[in-house]
C-alpha positions as CSV (number, residue, x, y, z in Angstrom):
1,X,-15.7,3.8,-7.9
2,X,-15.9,0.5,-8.8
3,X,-12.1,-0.4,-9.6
4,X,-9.2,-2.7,-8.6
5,X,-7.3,-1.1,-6.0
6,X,-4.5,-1.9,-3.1
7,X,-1.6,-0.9,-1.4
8,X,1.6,-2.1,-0.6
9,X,3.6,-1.2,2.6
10,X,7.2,-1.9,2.9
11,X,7.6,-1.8,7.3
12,X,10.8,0.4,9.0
13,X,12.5,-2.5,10.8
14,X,14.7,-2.5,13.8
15,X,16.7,-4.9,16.2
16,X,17.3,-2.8,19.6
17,X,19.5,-5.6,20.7
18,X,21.9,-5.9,17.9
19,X,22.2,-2.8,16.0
20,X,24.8,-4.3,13.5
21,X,22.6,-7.4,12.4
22,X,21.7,-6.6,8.4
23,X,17.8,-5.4,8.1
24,X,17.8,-7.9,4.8
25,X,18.9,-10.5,7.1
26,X,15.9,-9.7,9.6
27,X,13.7,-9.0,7.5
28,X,14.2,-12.3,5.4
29,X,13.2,-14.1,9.4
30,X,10.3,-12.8,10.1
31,X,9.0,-13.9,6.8
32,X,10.7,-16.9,6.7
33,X,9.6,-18.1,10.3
34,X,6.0,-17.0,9.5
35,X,5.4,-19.1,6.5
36,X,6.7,-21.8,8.9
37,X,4.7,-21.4,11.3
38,X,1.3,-21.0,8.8
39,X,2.4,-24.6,7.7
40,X,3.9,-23.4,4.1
41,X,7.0,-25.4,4.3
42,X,9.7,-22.3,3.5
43,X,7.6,-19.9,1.7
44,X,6.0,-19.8,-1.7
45,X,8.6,-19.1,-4.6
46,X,6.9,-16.0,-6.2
47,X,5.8,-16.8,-10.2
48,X,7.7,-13.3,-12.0
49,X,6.0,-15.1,-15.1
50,X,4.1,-11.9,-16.5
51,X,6.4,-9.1,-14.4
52,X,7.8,-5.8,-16.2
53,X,8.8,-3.5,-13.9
54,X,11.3,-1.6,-16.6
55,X,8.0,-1.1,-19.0
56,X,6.7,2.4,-19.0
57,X,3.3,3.5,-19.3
58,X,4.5,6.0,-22.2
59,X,5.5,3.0,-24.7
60,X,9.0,2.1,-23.9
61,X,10.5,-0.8,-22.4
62,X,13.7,-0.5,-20.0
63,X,14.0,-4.4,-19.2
64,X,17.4,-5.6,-18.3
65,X,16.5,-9.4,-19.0
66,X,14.5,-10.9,-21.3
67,X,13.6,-14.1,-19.0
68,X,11.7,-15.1,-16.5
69,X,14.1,-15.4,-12.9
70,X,13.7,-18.4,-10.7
71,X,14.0,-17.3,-6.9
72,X,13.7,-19.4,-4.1
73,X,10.8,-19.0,-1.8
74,X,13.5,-18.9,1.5
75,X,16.7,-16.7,-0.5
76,X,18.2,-14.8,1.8
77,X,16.7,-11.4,1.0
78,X,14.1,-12.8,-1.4
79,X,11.9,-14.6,0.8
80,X,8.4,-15.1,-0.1
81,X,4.5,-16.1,0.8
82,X,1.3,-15.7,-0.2
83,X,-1.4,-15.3,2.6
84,X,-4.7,-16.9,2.8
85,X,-6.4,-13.7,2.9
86,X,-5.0,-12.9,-0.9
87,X,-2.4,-10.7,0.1
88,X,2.0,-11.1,-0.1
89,X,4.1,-11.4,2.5
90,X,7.6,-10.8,1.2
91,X,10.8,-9.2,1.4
92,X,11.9,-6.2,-0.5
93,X,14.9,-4.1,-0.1
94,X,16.0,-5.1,2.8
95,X,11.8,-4.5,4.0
96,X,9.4,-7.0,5.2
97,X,6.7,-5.9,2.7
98,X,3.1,-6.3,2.9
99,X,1.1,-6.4,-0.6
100,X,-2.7,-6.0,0.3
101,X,-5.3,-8.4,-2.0
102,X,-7.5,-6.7,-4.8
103,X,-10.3,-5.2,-3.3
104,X,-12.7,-3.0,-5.0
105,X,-13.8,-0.2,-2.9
106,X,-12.3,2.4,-0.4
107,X,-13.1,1.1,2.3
108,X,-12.5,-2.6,1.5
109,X,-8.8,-1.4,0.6
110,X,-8.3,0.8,4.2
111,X,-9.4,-2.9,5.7
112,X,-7.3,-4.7,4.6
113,X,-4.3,-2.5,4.4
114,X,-4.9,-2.2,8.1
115,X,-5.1,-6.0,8.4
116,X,-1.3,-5.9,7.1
117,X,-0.3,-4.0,10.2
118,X,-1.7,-7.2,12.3
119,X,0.0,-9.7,10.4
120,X,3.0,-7.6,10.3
121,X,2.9,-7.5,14.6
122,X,2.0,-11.1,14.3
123,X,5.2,-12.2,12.6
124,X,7.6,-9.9,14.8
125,X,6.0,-11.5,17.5
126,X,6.7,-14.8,16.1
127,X,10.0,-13.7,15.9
128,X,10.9,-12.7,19.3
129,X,8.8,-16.1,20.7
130,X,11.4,-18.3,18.4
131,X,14.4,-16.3,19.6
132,X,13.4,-16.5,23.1
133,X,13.9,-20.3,22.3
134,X,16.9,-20.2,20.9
135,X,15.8,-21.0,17.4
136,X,16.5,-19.6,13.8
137,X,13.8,-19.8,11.0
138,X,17.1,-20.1,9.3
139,X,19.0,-22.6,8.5
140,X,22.9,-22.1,9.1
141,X,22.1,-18.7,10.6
142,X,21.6,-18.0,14.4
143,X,18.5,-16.6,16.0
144,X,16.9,-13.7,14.6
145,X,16.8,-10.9,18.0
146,X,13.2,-9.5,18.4
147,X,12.3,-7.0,16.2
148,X,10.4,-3.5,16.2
149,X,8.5,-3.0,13.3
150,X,6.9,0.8,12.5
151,X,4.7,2.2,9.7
152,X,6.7,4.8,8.6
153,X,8.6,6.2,5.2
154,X,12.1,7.1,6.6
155,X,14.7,6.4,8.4
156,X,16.4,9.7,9.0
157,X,19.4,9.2,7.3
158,X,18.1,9.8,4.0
159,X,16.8,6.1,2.9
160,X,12.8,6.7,2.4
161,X,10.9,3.3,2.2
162,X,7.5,3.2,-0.1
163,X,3.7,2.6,0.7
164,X,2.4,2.7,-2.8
165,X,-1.0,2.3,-4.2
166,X,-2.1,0.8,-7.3
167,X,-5.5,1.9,-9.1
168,X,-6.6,-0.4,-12.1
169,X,-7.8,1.9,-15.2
170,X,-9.1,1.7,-19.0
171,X,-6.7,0.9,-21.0
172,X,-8.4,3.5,-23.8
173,X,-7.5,6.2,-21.4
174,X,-4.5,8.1,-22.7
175,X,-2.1,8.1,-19.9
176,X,-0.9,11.6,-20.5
177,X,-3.8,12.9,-19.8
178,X,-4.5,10.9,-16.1
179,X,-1.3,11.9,-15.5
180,X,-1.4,15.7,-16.1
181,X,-4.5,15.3,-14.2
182,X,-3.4,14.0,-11.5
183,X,0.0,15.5,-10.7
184,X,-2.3,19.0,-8.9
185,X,-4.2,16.4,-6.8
186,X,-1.1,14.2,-5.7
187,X,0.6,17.7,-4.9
188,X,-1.8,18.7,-3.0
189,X,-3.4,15.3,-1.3
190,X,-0.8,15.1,1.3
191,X,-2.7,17.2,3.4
192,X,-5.4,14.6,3.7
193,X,-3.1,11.8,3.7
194,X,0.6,13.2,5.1
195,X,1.9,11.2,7.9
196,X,3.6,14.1,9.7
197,X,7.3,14.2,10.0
198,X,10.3,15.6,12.3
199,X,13.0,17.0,10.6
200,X,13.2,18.8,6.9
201,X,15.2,17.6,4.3
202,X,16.1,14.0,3.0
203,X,18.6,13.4,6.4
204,X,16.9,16.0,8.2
205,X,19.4,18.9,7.6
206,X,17.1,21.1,9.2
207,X,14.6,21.3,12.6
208,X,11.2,21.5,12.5
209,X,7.8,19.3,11.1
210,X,6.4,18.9,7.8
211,X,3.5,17.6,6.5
212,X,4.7,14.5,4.2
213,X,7.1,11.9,4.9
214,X,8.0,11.5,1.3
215,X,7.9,15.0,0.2
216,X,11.6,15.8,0.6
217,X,12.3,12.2,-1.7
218,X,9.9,13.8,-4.9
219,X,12.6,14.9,-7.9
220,X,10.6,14.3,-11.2
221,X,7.1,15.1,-12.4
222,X,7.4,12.0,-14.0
223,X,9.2,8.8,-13.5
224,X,9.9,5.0,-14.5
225,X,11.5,4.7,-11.1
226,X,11.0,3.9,-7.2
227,X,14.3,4.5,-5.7
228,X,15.5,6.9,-7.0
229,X,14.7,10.0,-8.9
230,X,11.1,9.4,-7.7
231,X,8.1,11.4,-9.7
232,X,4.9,12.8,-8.7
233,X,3.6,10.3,-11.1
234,X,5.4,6.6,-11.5
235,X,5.3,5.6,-15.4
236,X,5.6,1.5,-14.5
237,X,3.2,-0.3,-17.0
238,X,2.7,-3.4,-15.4
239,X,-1.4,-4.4,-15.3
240,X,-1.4,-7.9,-13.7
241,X,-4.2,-8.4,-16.1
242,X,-5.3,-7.9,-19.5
243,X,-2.6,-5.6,-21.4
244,X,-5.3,-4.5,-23.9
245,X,-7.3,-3.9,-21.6
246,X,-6.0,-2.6,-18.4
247,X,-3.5,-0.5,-17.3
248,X,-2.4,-0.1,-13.3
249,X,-1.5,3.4,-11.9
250,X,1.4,2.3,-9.6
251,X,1.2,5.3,-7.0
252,X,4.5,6.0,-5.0
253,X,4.2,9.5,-3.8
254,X,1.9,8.5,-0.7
255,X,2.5,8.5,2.9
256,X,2.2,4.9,4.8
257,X,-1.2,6.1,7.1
258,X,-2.1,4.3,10.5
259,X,-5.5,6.7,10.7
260,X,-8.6,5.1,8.7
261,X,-9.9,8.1,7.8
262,X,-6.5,9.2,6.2
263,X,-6.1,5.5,4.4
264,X,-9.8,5.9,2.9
265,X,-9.2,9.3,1.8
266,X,-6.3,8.3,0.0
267,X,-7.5,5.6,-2.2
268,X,-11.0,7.0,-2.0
269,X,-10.6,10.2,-3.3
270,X,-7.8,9.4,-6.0
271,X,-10.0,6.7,-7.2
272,X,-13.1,9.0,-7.5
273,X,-10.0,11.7,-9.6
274,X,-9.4,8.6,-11.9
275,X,-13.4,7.7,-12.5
276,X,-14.0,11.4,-13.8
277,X,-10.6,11.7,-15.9
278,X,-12.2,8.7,-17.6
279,X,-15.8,10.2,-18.2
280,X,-14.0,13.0,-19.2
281,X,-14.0,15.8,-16.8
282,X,-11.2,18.2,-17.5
283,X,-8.5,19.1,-14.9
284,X,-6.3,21.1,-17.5
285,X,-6.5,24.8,-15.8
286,X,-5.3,22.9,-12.7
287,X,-1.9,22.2,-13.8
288,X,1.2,24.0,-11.7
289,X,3.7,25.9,-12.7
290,X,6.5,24.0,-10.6
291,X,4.8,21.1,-9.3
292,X,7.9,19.2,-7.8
293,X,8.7,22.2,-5.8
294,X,5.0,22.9,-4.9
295,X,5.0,19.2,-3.0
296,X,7.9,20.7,-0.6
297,X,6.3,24.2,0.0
298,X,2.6,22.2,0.9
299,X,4.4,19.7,2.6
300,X,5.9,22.8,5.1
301,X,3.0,24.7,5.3
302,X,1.2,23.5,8.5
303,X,-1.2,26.6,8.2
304,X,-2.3,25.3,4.7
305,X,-2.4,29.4,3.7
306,X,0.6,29.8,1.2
307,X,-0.9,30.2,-2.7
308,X,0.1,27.8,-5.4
309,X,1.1,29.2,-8.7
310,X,-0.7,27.5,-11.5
311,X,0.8,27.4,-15.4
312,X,-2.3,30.3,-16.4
313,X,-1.0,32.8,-14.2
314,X,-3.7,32.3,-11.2
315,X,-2.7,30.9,-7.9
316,X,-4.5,28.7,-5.2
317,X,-3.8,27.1,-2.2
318,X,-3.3,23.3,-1.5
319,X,-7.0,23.5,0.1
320,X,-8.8,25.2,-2.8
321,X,-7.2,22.9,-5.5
322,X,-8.7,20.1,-3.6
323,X,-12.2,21.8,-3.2
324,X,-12.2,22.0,-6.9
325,X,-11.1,18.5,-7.3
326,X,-13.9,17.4,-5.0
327,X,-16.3,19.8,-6.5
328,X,-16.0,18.6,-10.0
329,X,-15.8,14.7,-8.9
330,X,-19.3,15.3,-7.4
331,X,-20.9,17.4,-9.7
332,X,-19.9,14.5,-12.8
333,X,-20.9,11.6,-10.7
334,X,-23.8,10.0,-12.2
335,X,-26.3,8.6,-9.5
336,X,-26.0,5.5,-9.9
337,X,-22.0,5.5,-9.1
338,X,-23.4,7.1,-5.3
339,X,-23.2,3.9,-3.8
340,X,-22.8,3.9,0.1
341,X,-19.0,3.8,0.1
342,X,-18.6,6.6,-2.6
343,X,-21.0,9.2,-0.4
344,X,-18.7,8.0,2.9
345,X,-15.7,9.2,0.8
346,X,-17.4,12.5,-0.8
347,X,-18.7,12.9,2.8
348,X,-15.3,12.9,4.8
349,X,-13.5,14.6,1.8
350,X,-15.8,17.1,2.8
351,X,-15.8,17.4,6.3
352,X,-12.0,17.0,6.3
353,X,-11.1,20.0,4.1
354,X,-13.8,22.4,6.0
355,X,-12.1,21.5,9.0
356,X,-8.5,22.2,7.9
357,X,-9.3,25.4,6.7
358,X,-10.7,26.2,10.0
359,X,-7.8,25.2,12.0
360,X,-5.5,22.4,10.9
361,X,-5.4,20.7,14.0
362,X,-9.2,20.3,14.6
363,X,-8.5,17.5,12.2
364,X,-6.1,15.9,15.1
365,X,-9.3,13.1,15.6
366,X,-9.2,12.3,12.0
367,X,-5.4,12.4,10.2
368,X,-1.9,11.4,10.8
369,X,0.0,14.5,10.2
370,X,-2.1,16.8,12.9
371,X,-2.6,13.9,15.3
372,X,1.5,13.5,15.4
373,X,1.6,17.4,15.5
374,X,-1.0,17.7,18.3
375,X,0.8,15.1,20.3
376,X,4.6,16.7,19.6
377,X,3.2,20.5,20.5
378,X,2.4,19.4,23.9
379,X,6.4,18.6,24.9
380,X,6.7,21.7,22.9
381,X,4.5,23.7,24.8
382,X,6.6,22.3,28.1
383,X,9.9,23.7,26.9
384,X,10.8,21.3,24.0
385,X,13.0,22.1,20.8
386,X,12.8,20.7,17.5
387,X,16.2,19.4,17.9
388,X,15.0,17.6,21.8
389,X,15.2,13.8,21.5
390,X,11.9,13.3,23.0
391,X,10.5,14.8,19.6
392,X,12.1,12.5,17.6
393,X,11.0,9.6,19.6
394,X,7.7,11.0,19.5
395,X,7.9,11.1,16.0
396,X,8.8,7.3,15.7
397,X,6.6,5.5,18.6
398,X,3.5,7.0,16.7
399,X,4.3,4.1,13.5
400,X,5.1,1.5,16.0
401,X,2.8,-1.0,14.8
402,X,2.8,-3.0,18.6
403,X,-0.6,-1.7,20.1
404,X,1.2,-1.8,23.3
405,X,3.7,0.7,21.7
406,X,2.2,2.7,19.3
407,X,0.8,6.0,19.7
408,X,-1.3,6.3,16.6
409,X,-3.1,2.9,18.3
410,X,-2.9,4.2,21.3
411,X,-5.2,7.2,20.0
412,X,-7.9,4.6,18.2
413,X,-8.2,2.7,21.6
414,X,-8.7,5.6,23.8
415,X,-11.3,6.9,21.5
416,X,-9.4,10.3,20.4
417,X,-9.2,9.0,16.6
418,X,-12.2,8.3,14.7
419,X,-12.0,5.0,13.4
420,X,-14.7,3.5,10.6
421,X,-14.2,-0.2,11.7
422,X,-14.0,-2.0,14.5
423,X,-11.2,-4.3,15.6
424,X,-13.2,-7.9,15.0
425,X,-13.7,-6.8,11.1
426,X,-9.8,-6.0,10.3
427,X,-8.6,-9.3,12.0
428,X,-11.7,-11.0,9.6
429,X,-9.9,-8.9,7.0
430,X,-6.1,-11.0,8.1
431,X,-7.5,-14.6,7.3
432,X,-10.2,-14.2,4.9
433,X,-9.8,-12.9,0.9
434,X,-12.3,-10.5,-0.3
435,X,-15.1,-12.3,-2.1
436,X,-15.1,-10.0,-5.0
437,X,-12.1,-10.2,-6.5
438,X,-10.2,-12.9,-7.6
439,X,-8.0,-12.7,-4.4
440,X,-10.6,-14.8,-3.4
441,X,-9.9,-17.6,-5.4
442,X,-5.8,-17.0,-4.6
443,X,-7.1,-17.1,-0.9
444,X,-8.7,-20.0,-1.0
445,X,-5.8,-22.0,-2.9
446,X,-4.0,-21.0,-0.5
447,X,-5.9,-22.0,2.4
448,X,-7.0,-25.8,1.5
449,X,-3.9,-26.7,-0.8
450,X,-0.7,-24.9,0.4
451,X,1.4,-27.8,0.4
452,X,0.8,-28.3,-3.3
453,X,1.4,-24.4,-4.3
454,X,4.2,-24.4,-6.2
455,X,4.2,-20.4,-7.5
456,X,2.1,-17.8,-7.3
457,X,1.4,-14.1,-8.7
458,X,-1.3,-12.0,-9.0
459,X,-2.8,-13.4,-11.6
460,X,-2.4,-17.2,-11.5
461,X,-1.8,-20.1,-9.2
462,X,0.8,-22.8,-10.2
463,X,-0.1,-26.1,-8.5
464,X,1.7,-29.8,-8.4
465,X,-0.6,-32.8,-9.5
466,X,1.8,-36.1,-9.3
467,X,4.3,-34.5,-10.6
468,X,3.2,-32.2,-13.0
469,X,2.8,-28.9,-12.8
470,X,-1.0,-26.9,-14.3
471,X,-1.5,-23.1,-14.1
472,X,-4.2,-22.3,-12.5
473,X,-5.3,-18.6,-14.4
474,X,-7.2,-15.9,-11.8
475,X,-8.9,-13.5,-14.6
476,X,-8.1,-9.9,-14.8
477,X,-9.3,-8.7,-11.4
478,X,-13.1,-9.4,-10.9
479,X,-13.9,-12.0,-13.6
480,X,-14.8,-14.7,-10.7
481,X,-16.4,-17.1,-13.8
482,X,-19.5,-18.8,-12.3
483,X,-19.4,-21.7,-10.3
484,X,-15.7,-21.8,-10.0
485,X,-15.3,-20.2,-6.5
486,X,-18.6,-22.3,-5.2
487,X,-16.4,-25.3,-6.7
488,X,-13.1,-24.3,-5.1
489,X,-15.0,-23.5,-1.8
490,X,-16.7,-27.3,-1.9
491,X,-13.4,-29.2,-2.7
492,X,-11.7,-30.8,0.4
493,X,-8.8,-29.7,1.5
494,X,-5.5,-30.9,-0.4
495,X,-7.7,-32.3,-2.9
496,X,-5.8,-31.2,-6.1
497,X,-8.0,-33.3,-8.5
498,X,-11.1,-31.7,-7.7
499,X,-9.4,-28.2,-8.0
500,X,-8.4,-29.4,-11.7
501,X,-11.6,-30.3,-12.3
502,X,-13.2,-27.3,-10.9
503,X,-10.8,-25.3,-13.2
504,X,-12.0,-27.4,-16.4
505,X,-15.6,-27.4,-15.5
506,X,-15.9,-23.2,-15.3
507,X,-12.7,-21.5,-16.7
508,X,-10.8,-24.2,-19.1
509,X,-9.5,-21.2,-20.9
510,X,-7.5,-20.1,-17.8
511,X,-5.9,-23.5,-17.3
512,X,-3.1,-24.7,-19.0
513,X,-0.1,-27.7,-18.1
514,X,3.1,-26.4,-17.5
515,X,6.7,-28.0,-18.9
């Protein structure tokens, strides 16, 4: 399991003292007044050099410009900064989005996607201390209220908001067939990963809880888009690396997850699904025969007992197609992919599925979904409807991100949800880029030279030398050349020369002058 992988969470966000103010308008604040107060001037303008979101996976291209646009690090709706742990910090659809750094394992991925929800209290904190002082983090505009921000994927008016993974694969995979077999095991993961919701249907139309946050937002099988008409699979062929090389399944079907279990199983176990599609382990006899309605009818089964039907005529429920998904990732793994953070994930794949076939909410230590149900059938059990407020509330106060607020936190710090790390390791996790990746280079750039940052992406570094501009190239991932991270590490802060020279010494071929 030894791949590229991340997440990306865009955050529900909400003023309670000024319903009317625009979420872009907030959103583009806190980001704003963050990078100001980590000492990066406005923001850093994002580098789109290299971006294809309208490319599809299956060989077409949809692009609606042919040149590279030029945002401003501060744009009102577009602001921008890169962290010095690796990771994004930027606005996106009217979101404050957080793009974790590449990391390489499971549970290197659950760190740090759970070190976004610190820096994500962080800057609403930041927020509420500025406009408690009468100030704006932007100019011409008046102080930004204090916000709420919560984990979640809807709103309950029918806008669903993404937390999407991204897996890097072979490129000599043929993406047909990781698609086909994937779409059983996205169907069905939810119940390892769902986040639990109030209300059925896009805007709720009916009462009761479901299983998935963004199974009522699934239309397609297969999709180029995000927004709208959303697939089980999402086609966008945009690497951030080598294109001969490397593609990057762009997951958006996932639930955003507060529980670590429920984060590790989700890029854990789809990771482990992608290593056997590319050693060749078959999935064919898996496929379903109406697998964009089979996400709603798992997603509403809180017993986990109705029966799938699959394209050969059997049937099997959402439990038993992920046995056999575990069952055949285990028997193909060779020993020396059982590494300690492949057995944790086999191991708590496992354990989680026994228990859920047992009874559902013996899992209520472990995932999101159950530990939101377990909490909302006690005000059941005291009278409560579907349709009671409380439930609702309930259903929202357990993404609140504010460990003063937040249920789901609330539950890790009383000890009634397992967690796998401790507190000291995730804030680690908010300042410091992992060291095998080359997030770590982006990291450190970032740390000891912000002020000369010009642009960044994930895959290079444009910094200012007396007035001209060099690329600084990352690699595709986790080609950290020799020498050139000891290199970065041992150049002084702000020293731009010696970050030049550290580039020409060990990677000249990823170093190039601009203009």
């Amino acid at each position: 399991m030894s791949r590229i992988l991340g997440t990306e969470t865009e955050y529900g966000i909400a003023t309670p003292g000024d319903a009317f103010i625009s979420p872009i308008v907030t959103s583009t604040h806190v980001v704003v007044g963050f990078a100001t107060d980590q000492q990066q001037a406005r923001g850093t303008r994002w580098d789109f050099e290299g971006e294809s979101p309208l490319r599809d996976a299956r060989g077409f291209d949809l692009r609606r410009y042919h040149t590279t646009p030029v945002v401003a690090a501060d744009g009102m709706g577009v602001a921008n900064m890169v962290l010095g742990n690796g990771a994004r910090f930027y606005v996106d659809h009217a979101h404050p989005e957080y793009s974790a750094p590449e990391t390489t394992t499971a549970r290197q991925a659950m760190v740090y996607d759970q070190a976004g929800d610190r820096i994500m209290h962080w800057a609403a904190q930041l927020t509420a201390e500025r406009s408690s002082r009468g100030e704006s983090a932007l100019e011409g505009h008046p102080p930004c209220p204090a916000v709420k921000m919560y984990k979640n994927n809807v709103d309950g008016k029918g806008a669903s908001f993404g937390a999407h993974e991204n897996y890097q694969y072979s490129r000599a995979l043929d993406f047909d067939v990781l698609a086909q077999a994937l779409i059983p095991f996205f169907v069905t993961r939810q119940i390892l990963c769902g986040a639990g919701r109030v209300g059925l249907g896009p805007r709720s139309e009916e009462q009761g809880f479901q299983i998935s946050q963004r199974a009522d937002y699934i239309e397609q099988e297969i999709s180029l888009e995000t927004t709208l008409n959303r697939g089980i699979i999402n086609t966008r062929d945009e690497p951030h690396a080598d294109r001969e090389a490397f593609g990057r399944l762009h997951v958006i079907i996932g639930d955003a997850n507060l529980s670590q279990i429920a984060t590790l199983l989700k890029v854990g176990c789809t990771s482990l699904v992608i290593d056997a599609v590319e050693r060749g382990v078959d999935f064919q006899d898996l496929r379903l025969l109406g697998a964009v309605r089979a996400v709603q009818t798992v997603s509403r089964d809180l017993e986990l007992r109705e029966v799938l039907p699959l394209a050969d005529g059997r049937a099997m429920t959402a439990i038993d197609i992920q046995r056999e998904y575990l069952r055949r990732v285990a028997d193909s793994l060779p020993a020396a992919a059982r590494t300690p953070d492949v057995e944790e994930v086999l191991a708590l794949w496992e354990e989680v599925l026994t228990k859920l076939a047992a009874d559902p909410l013996s899992t209520a230590d472990m995932l999101d979904w159950t530990a939101k149900l377990a909490l909302i059938e006690r005000y059941r059990a005291r009278g409560a409807t579907w349709d009671d407020p409380k439930l609702a509330l309930v259903d929202l106060q357990y993404h609140d991100i504010d460990p003063a607020k937040g249920l789901a936190l609330a539950l890790m710090r009383t000890g009634r949800m397992r967690t796998l790390v401790d507190e000291d390791t995730i804030q680690q996790a908010m300042t410091t880029p992992p060291r095998d990746t080359r997030a770590w280079l982006r990291g450190l750039l970032m740390q000891r030279c912000a002020a000369d940052v010009v642009a960044a992406n994930w895959d290079s570094v444009v910094v200012s030398l007396d007035g001209a501009l060099w690329r600084l190239g990352l690699g595709d991932g986790r080609e950290l050349q020799p020498g050139l991270a000891d290199a970065l590490e041992n150049a002084a802060a702000g020293d731009i020369p010696a970050v030049l020279a550290a580039w020409r010494a060990h990677a000249p071929q990823w170093l190039s002058p601009l203009g």
